[in-house]
N, C-alpha and C positions, 0 to 999 in steps of 0.2 A: 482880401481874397483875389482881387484881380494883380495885384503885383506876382501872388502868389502862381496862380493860375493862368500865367500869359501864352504859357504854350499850350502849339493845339495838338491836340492828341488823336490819333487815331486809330476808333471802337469798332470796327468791323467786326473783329473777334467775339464780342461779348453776343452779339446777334446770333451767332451759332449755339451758344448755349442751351441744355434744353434740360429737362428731366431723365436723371440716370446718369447725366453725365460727371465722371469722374474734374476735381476739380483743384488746383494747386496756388495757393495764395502767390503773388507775384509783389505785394506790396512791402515797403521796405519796413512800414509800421506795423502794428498787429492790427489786425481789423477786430474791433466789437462785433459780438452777435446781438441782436436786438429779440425785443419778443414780437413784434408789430412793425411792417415795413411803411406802416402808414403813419406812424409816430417814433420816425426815425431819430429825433435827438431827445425824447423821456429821458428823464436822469435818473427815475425814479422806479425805472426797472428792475432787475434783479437779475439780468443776464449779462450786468455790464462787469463783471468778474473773468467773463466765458472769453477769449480772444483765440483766432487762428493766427499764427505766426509763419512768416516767411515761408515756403517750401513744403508747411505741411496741405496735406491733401483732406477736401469735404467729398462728399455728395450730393447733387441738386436732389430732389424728394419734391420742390415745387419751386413755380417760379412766375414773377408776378414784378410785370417791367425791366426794372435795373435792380431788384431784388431776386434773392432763393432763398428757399427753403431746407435747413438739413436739419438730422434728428435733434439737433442741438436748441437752431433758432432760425433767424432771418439773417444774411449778413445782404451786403450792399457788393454789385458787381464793379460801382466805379465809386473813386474820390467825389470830394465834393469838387473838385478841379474836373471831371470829368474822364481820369486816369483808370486806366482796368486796374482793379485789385486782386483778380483771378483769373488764371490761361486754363485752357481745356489741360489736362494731364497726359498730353499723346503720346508718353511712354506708354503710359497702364494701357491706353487703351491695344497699343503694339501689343502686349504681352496679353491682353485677353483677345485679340485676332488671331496670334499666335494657336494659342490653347483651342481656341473655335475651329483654326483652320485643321490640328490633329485629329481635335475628335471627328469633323466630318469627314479625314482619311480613312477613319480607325472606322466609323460607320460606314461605309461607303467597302471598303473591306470587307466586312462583314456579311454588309447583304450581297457582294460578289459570291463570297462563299455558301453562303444559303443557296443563293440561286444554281451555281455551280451544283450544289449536292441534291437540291431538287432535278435538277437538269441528269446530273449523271445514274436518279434512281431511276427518273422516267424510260431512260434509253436502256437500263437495265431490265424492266419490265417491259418493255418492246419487244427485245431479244429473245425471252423467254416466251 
């Protein structure tokens, strides 16, 4: 392991991680899902079928040290070398800023227009 793991790596990254966040495997191997982050090497699981491969994307649902939780299992956020196996997904999260920042236009429009039409009956009934 130590020949293996001489380099040092560094996990700032994974400290940002939190619940909801969308999340992009970055490891060149498939990561195993477990059932138990506390009995991380059980052989005798039944989730060791389940794998996320390179590029695809989880979501965290819980998270508990250097483990998460997704509807699947537990997966582990670093190697045993101490390597992240997972980067935030900051595309998705661009395309759901995106879509949040329309529809607060698209709100924000609207209650201009309320108010507007409130405004223009009031001065309509003034006049009268």
């Amino acid at each position: 392991r130590d020949a293996i793991c001489s380099h040092s790596v560094k996990m700032d990254g994974v400290k940002l991680i939190n619940v909801g966040a969308d999340l992009r495997c970055i490891s060149r191997q498939p990561v195993r899902y477990r059932e138990n982050p506390d009995k991380p090497r059980d052989s005798s699981e039944n989730k060791k079928h389940l794998l996320v491969r390179r590029s695809e994307r989880v979501t965290v649902m819980n998270r508990k040290e250097d483990w998460i939780q997704t509807v699947d299992g537990w997966l582990p956020l670093r190697s045993v070398c101490g390597k992240a196996l997972f980067a935030v997904d900051w595309r998705h999260l661009r395309v759901l800023k995106k879509e949040a920042d329309r529809q607060r236009k698209e709100d924000e429009e609207r209650l201009v227009r309320r108010c507007c039409s409130t405004l223009d009956y009031a001065l309509a009934r003034a006049r009268h």
